[in-house]
Structure formats: C-alpha cells, structure tokens
C-alpha positions as CSV (number, residue, x, y, z in Angstrom):
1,X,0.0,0.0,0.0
2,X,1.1,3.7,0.7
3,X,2.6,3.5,4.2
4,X,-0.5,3.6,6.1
5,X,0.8,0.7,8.4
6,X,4.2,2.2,9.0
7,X,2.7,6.0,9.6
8,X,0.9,4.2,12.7
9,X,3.3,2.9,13.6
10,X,5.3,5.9,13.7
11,X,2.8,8.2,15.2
12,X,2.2,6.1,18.1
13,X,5.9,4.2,19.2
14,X,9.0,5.8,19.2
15,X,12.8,4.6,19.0
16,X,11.8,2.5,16.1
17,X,13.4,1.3,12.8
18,X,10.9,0.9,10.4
19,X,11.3,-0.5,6.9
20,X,8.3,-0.7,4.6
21,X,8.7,-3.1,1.6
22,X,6.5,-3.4,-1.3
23,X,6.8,-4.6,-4.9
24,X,5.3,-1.7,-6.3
25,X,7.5,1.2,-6.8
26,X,5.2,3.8,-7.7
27,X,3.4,3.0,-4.4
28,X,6.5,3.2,-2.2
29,X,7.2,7.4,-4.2
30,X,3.6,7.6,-2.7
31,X,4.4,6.6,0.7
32,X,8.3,8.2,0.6
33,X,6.1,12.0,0.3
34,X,3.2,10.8,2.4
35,X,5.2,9.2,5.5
36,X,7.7,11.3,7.2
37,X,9.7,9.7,10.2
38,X,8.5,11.4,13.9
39,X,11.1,12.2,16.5
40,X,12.8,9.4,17.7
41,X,11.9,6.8,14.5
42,X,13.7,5.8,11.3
43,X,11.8,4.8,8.3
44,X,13.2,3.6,4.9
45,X,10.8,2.4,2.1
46,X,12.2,-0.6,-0.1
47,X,11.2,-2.1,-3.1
48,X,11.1,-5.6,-3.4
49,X,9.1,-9.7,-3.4
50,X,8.1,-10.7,0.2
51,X,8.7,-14.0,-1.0
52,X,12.1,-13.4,-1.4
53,X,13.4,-10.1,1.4
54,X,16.1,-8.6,0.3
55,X,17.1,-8.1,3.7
56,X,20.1,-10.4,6.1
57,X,19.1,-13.0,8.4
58,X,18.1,-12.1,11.8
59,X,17.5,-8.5,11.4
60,X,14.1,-7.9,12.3
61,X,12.6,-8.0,15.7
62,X,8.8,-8.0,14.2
63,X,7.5,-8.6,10.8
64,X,3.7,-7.5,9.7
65,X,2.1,-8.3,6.9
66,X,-1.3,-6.8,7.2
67,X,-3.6,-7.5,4.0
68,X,-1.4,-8.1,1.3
69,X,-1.0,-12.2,1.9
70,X,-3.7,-12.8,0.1
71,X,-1.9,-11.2,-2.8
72,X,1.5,-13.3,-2.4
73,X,1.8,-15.9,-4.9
74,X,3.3,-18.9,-2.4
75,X,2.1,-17.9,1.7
76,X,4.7,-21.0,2.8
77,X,7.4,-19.1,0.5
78,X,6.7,-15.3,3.0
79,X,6.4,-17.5,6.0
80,X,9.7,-19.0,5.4
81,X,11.2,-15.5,4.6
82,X,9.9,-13.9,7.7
83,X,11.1,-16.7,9.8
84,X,14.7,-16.3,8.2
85,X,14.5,-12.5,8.6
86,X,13.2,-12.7,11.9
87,X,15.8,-12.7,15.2
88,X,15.5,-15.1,17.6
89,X,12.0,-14.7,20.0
90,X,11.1,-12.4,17.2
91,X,7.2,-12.2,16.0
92,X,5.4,-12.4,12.8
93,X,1.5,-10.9,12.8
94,X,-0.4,-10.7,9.7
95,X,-4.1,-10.8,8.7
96,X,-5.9,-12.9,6.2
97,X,-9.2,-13.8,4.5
98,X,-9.7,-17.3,6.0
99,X,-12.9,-19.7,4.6
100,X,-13.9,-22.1,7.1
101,X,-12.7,-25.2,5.8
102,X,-16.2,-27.5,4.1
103,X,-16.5,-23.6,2.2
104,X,-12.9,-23.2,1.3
105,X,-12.8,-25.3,-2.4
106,X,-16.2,-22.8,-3.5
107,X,-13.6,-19.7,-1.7
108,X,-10.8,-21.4,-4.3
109,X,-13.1,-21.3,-7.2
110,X,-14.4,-18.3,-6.8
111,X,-11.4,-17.1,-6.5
112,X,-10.7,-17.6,-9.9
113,X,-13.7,-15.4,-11.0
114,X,-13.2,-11.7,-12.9
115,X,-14.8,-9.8,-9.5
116,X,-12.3,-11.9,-7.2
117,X,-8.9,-10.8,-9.3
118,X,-9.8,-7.0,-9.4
119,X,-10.2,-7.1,-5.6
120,X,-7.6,-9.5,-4.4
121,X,-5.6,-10.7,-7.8
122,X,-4.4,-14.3,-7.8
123,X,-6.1,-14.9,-4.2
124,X,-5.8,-18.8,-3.3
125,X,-7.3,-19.0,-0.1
126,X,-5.9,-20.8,3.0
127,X,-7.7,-21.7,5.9
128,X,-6.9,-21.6,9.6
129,X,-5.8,-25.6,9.8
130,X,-3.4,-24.8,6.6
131,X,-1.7,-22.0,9.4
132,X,-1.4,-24.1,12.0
133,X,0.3,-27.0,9.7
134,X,2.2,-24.1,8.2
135,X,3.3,-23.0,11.7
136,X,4.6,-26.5,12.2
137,X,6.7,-27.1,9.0
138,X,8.8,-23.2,9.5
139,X,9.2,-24.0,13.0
140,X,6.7,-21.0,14.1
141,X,4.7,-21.6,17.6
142,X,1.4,-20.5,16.8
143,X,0.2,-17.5,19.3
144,X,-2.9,-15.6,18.0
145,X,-5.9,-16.8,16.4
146,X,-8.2,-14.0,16.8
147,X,-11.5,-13.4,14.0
148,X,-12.2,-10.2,14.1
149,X,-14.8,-10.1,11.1
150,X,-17.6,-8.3,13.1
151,X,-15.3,-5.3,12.9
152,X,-14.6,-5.1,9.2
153,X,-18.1,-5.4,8.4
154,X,-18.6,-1.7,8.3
155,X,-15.8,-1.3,5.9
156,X,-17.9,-2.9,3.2
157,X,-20.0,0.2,3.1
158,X,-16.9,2.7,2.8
159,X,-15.3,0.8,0.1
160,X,-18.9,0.3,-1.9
161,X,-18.8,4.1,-1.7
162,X,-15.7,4.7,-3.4
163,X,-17.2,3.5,-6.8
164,X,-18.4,7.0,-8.0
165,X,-14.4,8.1,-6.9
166,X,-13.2,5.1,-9.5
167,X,-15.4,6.6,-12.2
168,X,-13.8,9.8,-11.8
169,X,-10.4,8.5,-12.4
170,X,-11.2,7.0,-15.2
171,X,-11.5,3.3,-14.0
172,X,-13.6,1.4,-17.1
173,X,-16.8,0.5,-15.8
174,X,-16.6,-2.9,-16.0
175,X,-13.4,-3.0,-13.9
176,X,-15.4,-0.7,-11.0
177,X,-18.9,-3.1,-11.6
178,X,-16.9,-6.2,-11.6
179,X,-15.1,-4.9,-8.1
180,X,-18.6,-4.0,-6.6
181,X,-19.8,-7.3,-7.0
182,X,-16.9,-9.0,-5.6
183,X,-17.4,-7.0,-2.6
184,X,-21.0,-7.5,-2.1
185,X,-20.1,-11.6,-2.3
186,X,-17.3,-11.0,0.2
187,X,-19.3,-8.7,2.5
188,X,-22.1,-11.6,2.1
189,X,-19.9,-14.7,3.1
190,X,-18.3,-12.5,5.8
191,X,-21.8,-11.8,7.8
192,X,-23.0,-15.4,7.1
193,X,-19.1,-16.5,8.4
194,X,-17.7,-18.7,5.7
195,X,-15.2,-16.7,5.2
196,X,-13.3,-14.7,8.4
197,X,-10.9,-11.5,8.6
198,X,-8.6,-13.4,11.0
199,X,-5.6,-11.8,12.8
200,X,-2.7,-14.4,13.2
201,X,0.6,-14.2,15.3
202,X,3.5,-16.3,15.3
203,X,7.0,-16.6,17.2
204,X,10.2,-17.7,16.0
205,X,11.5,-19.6,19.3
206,X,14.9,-19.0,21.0
C-alpha cells in the first residue's frame, strides 16, 4: 500500500526502525512524500518480493504483513522468509481472509472469478488448519488466532462508496462493476461467516 501501516506505527511508538517493503515502486514514491519519520523513528521504504526479502538474516525484531498475503503468490514461501529475517523470539502478525474449511474449495473457485482478481488478484485462499500445519513445517509456535470479522463489516460500506471516486479517475466501468460485486459476495460470506478477517501471530522460538 502507501505507508499507512508504518505511519501508525510511527505516530504512536517511538525509538523505532521501520522498513516498509513493497513490490510496487510507484506506491513506495507515494508513501516516501506521504510518511515522514516522527522524533525518535527511522523509516526507509524498499522495493522488493516478500517472497524473497532482500534483507540479512536475523534482522528484524517484528515482521507484519497486514492484507497483502492474500496477494503473495506462495504464503509458505513469505512464511519461510519472515522466519529467516526474523531474530530469535522475534514475532510475525499478519491478517488474512480465512474460509472455514467445508467452504474453502467454493472460496478457491471463486477465487478464480473476474470480481475476485480485481479485488484480491491471484487470491488462493488458506484456511486456519493450513496456518497451524504451516506453523509446524517453519518452525513458528502459533500465538494468536483472533477473527475479528464483526469489525470489518462496516468497511464494506466505505469501500462500496468509493465506486463513484473510481469513475472519476477514469477506472472502465466494467473494472469498478466487476469490483462492486466481488465485494458485495465478500461482505455476504463474511456476515454469514464462511469466510473470516482473522488476525494471526507467530514466534520464532529462541
């Protein structure tokens, strides 16, 4: 995205190092003008795969990944990457899309569909049981399994709104239709709970 994680960050810790990566260089000149470092912080924007950090072993005392899994071609490929970036008793928190698992091959399919891609691209969706095994093969203890769907439920509403702002930017309207009716499935499955905004945390031991 444009920073928005590592401007919270920044406005509410101090005496941090703060490295935001994404794979999108036009979005990190977004972020470098948007998200200045407060007193006390230092924060570098760097392009690059999360599947494959271009940063040493054992740097980082926390890694978050907060919706953008989703969009990562291989999630066992990040994992492993944040585990190796990660220093010893360091922690991993992400969120994620998670279908409960008798809904998750329709989740898979439907992922595949024209609305799914414009919201999420190449979304193959895990479920909570594919984490935990996950956990198990990086050598990640599992700490946090919290769903916190009821409170993204309003957010459906804000991003339905945003429609007449695509138009305006000249967003074809097939692209903007096709991304309304994704969202209307997703805000759907989300209040009937087949699929769950989960927040997940992880610890590399030592």
């Amino acid at each position: 995205g444009f920073g928005g994680t590592v401007a919270s960050l920044d406005e509410n810790f101090s005496g941090l190092n703060l490295v935001g990566l994404n794979i999108d260089e036009r979005q990190l000149e977004r972020a470098r003008q948007k998200v200045v470092a407060g007193a006390g912080n230092r924060i570098e924007f760097t392009q690059g795969d999360a599947c494959a950090l271009p940063m040493a072993d054992q740097t980082f005392d926390r890694v978050l990944a907060v919706e953008c899994i989703f969009h990562f071609p291989d999630r066992r490929r990040f994992v492993e990457e944040a585990f190796r970036v990660l220093k010893p008793g360091g922690h991993l928190a992400l969120s994620d899309l998670l279908p409960v698992a008798w809904y998750a091959p329709m989740a898979r399919l439907g992922a595949r569909s024209g609305s799914t891609r414009q919201l999420f691209g190449q979304c193959h969706f895990a479920t909570i049981n594919d984490y935990r095994k996950l956990a198990m093969k990086t050598g990640f203890v599992m700490t946090i399994e919290r769903d916190v769907t009821k409170n993204t439920i309003p957010t459906y509403a804000f991003l339905l709104e945003l429609r007449e702002k695509l138009a305006d930017l000249g967003i074809p309207n097939w692209k903007i239709y096709s991304s309304v009716f994704g969202l209307h499935v997703l805000k759907l499955v989300s209040r009937l709970g087949l699929v769950r905004y989960q927040i997940l945390g992880f610890r590399k031991p030592g």
